[in-house]
C-alpha positions in Angstrom: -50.8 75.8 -4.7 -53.3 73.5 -3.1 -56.2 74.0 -5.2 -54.3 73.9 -8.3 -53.2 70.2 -7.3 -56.5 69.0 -6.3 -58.0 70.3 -9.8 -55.1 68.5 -11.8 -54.9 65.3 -9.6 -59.2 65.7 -10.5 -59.3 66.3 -13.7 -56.8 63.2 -14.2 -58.8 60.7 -12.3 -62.2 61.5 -13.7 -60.6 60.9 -17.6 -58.9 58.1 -16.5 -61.9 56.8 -14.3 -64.1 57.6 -17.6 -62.2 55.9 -20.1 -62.4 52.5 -18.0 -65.9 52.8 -17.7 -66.6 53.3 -21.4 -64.0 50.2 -22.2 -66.1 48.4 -19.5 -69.2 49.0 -20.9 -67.8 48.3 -24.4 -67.0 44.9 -23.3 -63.1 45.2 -23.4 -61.1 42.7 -21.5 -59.8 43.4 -18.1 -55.6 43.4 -19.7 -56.8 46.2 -21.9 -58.2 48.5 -19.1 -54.6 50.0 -18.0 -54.0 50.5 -21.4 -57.5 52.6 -22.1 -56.7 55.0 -19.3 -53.4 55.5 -20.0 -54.6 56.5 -23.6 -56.9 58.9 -21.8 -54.4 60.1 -19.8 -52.3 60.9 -22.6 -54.9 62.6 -24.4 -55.3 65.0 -21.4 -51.7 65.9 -21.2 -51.8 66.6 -25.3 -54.9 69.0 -24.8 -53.2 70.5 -21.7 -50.2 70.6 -23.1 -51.2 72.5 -25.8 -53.5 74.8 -23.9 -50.3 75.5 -22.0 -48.4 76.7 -25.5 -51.3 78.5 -26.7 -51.7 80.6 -23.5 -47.6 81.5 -23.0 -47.7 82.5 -27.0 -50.9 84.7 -26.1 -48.8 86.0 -22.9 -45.9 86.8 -25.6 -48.0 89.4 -27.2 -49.3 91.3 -24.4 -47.5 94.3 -23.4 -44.3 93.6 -21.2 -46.1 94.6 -17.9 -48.4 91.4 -18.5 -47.3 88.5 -15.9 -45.2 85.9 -17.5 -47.3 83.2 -16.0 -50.8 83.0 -14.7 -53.1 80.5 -12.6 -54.8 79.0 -15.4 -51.2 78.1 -17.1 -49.6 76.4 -14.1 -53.0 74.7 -13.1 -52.9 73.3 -16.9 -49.2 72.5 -16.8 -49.3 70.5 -13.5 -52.6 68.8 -15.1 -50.3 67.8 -18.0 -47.6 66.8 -15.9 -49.7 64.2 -13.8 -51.8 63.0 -16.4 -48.5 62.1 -18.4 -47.3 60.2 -15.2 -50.1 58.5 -14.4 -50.2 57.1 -18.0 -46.2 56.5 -18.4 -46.9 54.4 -15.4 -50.0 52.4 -16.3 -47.7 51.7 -20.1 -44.4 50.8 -18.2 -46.1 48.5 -15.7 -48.0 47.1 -18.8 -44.6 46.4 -21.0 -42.5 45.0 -18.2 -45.2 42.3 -18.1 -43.7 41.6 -21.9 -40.2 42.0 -20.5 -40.4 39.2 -18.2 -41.8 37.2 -20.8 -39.2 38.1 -23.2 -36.0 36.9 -20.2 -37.5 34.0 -19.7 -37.9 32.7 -23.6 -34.2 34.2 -23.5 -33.0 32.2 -20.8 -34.4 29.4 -22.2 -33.4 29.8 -25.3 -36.9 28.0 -26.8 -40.2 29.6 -27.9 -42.7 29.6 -25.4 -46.6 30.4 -25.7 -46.5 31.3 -21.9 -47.5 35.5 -23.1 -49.4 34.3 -26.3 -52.3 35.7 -24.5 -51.0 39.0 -23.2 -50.6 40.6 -26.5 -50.1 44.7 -27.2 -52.5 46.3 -29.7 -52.6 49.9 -31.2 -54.1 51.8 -28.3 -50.9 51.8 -26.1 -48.8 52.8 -29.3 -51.0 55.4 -29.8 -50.8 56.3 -26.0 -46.8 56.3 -26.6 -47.3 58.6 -29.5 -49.3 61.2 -27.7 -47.3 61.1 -24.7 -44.0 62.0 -27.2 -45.7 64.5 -29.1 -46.8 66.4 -25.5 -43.3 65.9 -24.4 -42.2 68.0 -27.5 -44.7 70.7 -27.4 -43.9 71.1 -23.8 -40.3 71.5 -24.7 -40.7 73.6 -27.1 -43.5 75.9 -25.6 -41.2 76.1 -22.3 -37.9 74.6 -22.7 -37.9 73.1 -19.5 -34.4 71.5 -19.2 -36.1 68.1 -17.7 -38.2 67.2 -20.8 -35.3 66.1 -23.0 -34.6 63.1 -20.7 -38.6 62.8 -20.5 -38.5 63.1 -24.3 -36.1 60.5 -24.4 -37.8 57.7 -21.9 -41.1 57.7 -23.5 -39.4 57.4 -27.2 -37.5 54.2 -25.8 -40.3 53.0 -24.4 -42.5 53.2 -27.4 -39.5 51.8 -29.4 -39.1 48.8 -26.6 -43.0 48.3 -27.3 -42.7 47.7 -30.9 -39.8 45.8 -31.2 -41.0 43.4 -28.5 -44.2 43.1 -30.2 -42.9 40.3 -32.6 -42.0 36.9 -30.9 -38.0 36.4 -29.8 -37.9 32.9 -30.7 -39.6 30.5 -33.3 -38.6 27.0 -34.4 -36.6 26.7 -37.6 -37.6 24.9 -41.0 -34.1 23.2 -40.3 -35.5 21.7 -36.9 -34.2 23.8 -34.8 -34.4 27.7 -33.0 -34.1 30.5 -34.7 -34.7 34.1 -34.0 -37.9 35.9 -34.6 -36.6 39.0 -35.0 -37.9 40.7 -32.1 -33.7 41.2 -30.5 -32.8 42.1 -33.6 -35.2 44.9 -33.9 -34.7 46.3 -30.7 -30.8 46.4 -30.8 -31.2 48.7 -33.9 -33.8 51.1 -32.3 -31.7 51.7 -29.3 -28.6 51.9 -31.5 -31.0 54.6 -33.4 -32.0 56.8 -30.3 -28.5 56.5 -29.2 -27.4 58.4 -32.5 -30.3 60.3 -32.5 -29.9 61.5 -29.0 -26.3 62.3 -29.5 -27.1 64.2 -32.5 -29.3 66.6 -30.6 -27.1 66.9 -27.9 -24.2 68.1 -30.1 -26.6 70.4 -31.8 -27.7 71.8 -29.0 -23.9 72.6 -27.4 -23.2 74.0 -30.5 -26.4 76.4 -30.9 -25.4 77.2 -27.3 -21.8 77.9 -27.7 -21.5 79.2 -31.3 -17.8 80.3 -32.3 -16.4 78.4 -29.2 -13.9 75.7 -29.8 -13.1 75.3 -26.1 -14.8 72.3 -24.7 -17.2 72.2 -22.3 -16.1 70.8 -18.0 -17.2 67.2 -17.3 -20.6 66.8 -16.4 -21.7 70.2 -17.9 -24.5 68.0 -19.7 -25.8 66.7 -16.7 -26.4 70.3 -15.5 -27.9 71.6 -18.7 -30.4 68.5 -19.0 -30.6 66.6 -15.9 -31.0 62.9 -15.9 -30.7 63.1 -19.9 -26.6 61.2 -19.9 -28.0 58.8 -17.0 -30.8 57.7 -19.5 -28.0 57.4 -23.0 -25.7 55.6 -20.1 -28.9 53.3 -19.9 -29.4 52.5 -23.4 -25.8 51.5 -24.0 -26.1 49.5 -21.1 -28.7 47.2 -22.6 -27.5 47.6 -25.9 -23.9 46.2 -24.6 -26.0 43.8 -23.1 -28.4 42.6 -26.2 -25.1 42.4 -28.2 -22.9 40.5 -25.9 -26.1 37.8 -25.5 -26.6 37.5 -29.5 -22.7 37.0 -29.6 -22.9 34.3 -27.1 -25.8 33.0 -28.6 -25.7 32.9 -32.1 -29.0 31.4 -33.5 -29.9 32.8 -36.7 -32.5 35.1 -38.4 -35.6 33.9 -39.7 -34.9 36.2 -42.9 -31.3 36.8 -42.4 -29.9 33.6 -41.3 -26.5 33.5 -39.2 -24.4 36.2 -41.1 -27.8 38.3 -41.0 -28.1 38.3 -37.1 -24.4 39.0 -36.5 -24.8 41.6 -39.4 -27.1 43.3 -37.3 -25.3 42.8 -33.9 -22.1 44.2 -35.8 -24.4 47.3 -37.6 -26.0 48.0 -34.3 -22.8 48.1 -32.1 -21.3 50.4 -34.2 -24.2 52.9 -34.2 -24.5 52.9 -30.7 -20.6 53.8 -30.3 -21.1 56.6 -32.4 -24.3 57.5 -30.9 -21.9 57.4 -27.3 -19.1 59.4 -28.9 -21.4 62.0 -30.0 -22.4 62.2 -26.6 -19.0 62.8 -25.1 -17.8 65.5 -27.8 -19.5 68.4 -25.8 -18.6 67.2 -23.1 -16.5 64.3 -21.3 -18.5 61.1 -19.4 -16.7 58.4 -18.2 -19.3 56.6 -18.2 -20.3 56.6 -22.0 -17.0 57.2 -22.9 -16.7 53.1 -21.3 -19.6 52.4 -23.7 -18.0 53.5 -26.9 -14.9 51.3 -26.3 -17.4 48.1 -25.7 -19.7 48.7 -28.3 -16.8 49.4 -30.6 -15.4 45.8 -29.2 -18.5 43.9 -30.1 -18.9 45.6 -33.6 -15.8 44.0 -34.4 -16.7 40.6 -32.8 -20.0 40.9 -35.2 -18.5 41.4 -38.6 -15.8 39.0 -37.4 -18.5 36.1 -37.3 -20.8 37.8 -39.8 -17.6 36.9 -42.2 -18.0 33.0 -41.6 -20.0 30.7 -43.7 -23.5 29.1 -42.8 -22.7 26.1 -42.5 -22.5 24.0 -40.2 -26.2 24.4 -38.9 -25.4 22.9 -35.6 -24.3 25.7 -32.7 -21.9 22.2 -31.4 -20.1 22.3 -34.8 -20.8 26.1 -35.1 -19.2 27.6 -31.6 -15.5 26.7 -32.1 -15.7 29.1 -35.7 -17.4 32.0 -34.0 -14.4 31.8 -31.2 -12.3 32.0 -33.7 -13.2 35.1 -35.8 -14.0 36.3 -32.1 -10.3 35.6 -31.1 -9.0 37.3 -34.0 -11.5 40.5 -33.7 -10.6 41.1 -29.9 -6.3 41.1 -31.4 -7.4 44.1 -33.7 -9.1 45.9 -31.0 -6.4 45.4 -28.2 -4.1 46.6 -31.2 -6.1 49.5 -32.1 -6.6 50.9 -28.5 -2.4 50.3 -28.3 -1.9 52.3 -31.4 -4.1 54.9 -30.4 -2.2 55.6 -27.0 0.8 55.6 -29.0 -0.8 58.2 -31.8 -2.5 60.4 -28.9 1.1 60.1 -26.9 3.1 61.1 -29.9 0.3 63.7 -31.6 -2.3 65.0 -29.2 -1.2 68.9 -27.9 -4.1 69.1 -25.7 -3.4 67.8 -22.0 -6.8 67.2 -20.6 -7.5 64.9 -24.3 -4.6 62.7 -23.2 -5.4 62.8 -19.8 -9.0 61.6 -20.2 -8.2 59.8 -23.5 -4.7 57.4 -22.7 -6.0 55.6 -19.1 -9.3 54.8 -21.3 -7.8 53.5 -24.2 -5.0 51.1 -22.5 -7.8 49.9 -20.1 -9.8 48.6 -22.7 -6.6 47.0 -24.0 -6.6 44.8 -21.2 -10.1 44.1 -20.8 -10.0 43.2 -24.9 -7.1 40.9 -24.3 -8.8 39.4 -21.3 -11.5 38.4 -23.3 -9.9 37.3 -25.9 -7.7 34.6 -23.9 -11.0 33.8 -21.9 -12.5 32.8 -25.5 -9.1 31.3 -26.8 -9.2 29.2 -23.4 -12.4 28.0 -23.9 -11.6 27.0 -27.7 -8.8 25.2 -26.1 -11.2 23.0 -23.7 -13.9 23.0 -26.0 -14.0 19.1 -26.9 -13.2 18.1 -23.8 -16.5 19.4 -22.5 -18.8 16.4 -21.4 -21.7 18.0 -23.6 -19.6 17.9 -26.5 -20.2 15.1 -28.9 -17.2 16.0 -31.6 -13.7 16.1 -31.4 -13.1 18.8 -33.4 -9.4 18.0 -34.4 -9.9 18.1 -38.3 -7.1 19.8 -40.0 -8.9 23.0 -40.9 -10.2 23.3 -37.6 -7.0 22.9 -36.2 -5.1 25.6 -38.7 -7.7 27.8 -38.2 -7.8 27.6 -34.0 -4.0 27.5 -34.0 -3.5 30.5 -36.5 -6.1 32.9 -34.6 -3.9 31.9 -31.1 -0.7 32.6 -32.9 -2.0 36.1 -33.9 -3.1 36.9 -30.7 -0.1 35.7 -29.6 1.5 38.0 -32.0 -0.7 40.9 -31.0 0.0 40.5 -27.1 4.3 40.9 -27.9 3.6 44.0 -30.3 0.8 45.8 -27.4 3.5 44.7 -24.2 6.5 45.7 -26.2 4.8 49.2 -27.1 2.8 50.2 -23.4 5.1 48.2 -21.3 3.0 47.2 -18.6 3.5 44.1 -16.5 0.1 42.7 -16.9 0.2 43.4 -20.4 3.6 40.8 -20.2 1.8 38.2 -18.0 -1.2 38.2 -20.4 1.4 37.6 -23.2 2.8 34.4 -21.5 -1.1 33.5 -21.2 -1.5 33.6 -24.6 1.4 31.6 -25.4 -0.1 29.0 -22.9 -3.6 29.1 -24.6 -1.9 28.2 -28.1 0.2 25.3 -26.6 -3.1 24.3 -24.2 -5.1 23.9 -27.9 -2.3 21.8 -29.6 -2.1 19.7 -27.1 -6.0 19.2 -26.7 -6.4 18.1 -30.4 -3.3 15.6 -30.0 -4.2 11.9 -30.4 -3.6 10.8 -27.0 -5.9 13.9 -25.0 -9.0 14.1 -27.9 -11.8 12.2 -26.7 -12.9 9.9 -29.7 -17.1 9.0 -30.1 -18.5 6.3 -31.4 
């Protein structure tokens, strides 16, 4: 076993230590050098990759006395192996560079020139590339049940690469920020692996259990293809993430505008939570199963605020509408996850569906209205804010705030009345304080008047 490490480990340093010296020679900068030996790297784990298929389709068509595996196969497969680390390594170390760039024009909300310098170029795509396409021939040559979750990291790290390749941030023709495009694009690719991922994974259970109807025991996924639901559990996470910070943030697109970004918040959402729920149909995760109901959440919140107009420009002027149609979406959700308890209750013959299903679906009930009376609170105390400069008591503002809190309101007596559970009532009398707390704060005597 030794001396089929030391001639992988080899073989991986002396490409990558080649490939730096030729980029040296060739007078590349120093930022490029990771990415030249990871490309090397990647190379080597293609070739060995594919001198590992070609020899196990050789060993196929010897007689059946012929050894399944032989030195030359598991020297080239560790070779691979390494060579692909070594070079996912130099690439991840390379992007988070990016990432941190990419937080901190998020945080501030402002373009920055601070990574103008640090910019990507083809080689680590290409590195990416050949890295995937080794990944797959690997799978396929072996079917190692670790190289789907493999498979699966370097495709959403080549995807992260790309999207974040395009500035976050650049100022508007209007005066002020607007998006670049760069969020946008990588909400939709991790929406898009999420499908895609859960589109294999049902494929797969079903190849593997053909004519079965039964479903598979929780966590049978994570046996079949370890680490491969902890890495989909991932994606959602930063998709839920990504969405919930272009809702709180709503600057618009560069070639989209305001309904364009939320149109692609909304879009995106709702892919991931079908991406999620494909993932839990072979078999049950809590953990995705958590994701679908948030993504669904924010897909509503999306094409609620896709819905409103562009104007006004100003986020000041613009917030109070988005909490609005926000308001409004989170009712529909708390009143969709009520009626589904009550459908599943009523019409679902298996136990273990109602068992997993009901406790998921009147949890998010609550955390929807939570949310929604955080937002209606904040609507409420919105021009009473010091760094609010408007007084936002017009008459169409206030028939607008006041009939989204009055069909929450409505919402909350339907979803108590129906589950009857106690904090389901208390959140009810909150609600009926949020609509009296935003009548009263666009009275005459409690609006603060400017000017």
């Amino acid at each position: 076993m030794i001396p089929r490490v030391v001639v992988a480990l080899g073989c991986t340093l002396i490409v990558a230590a080649g490939v730096v010296a030729a980029s040296v020679s060739g007078g590349s900068r120093l930022s490029s050098l990771p990415r030249s030996a990871a490309f090397g790297c990647a190379a080597l784990s293609l070739l060995c990759s594919g001198l590992v298929a070609a020899m196990l389709h050789t060993t196929n068509e010897c007689p059946s006395g012929a050894p399944r595996e032989s030195s030359a196969v598991s020297a080239a497969r560790l070779t691979a192996l390494l060579s692909a680390v070594l070079a996912s390594t130099l690439l991840v170390l390379t992007l988070g560079i990016r990432i941190v760039y990419v937080v901190v024009d998020l945080l501030h909300v402002y373009p920055s020139e601070a990574g103008a310098e640090f910019g990507y170029d083809m080689l680590g795509l290409w590195s990416l590339g050949l890295l995937l396409t080794s990944c797959v021939i690997s799978q396929v040559s072996t079917r190692d049940p670790q190289l789907p979750a493999c498979t699966l990291l370097i495709a959403t790290v080549a995807t992260v690469w790309v999207s974040l390749s395009a500035p976050v941030y650049r100022m508007a023709s209007f005066g002020g920020v607007e998006q670049a495009g760069a969020s946008a694009l990588l909400m939709v690719s991790l929406a898009a692996l999420l499908v895609a991922a859960g589109l294999f994974a049902a494929l797969a259970a079903r190849r593997n259990r053909p004519g079965e109807k039964v479903s598979a025991p929780a966590g049978s996924a994570s046996v079949s293809w370890p680490g491969f639901d902890r890495t989909c559990g991932s994606l959602a996470l930063a998709l839920i993430i990504l969405a919930a910070y272009q809702l709180a943030v709503p600057l618009p697109l560069s070639w989209g505008g305001f309904r364009g970004a939320a149109g692609v918040q909304a879009v995106s959402a709702a892919l991931g939570a079908c991406g999620c729920y494909l993932l839990i149909s072979p078999s049950w995760n809590a953990r995705l199963a958590d994701a679908v109901g948030a993504l669904g959440s924010l897909s509503l919140c999306g094409a609620a605020v896709a819905v409103l107009p562009e104007q006004p420009v100003s986020l000041v002027e613009r917030y109070p509408m988005v909490f609005n149609a926000m308001i409004v979406a989170l009712a529909i959700a708390v009143a969709i996850c009520t009626w589904s308890v009550a459908t599943c209750g009523a019409g679902c013959s298996t136990p273990s569906i109602r068992a997993r299903f009901v406790p998921l679906a009147k949890r998010f009930a609550f955390i929807d209205a939570v949310f929604a009376l955080t937002v209606a609170g904040l609507m409420a105390l919105w021009p009473r804010m010091r760094s609010i400069g408007i007084p936002d008591d017009s008459l169409g503002r206030v028939t607008a705030g006041f009939g989204a809190n009055l069909f929450l309101l409505l919402v909350m007596l339907w979803c108590s009345r129906r589950l009857k559970r106690m904090t389901l009532h208390i959140l009810t009398l909150l609600a009926l304080l949020s609509a009296a707390g935003f009548m009263v704060m666009r009275m005459r005597p409690f609006t603060p008047s400017y000017g």
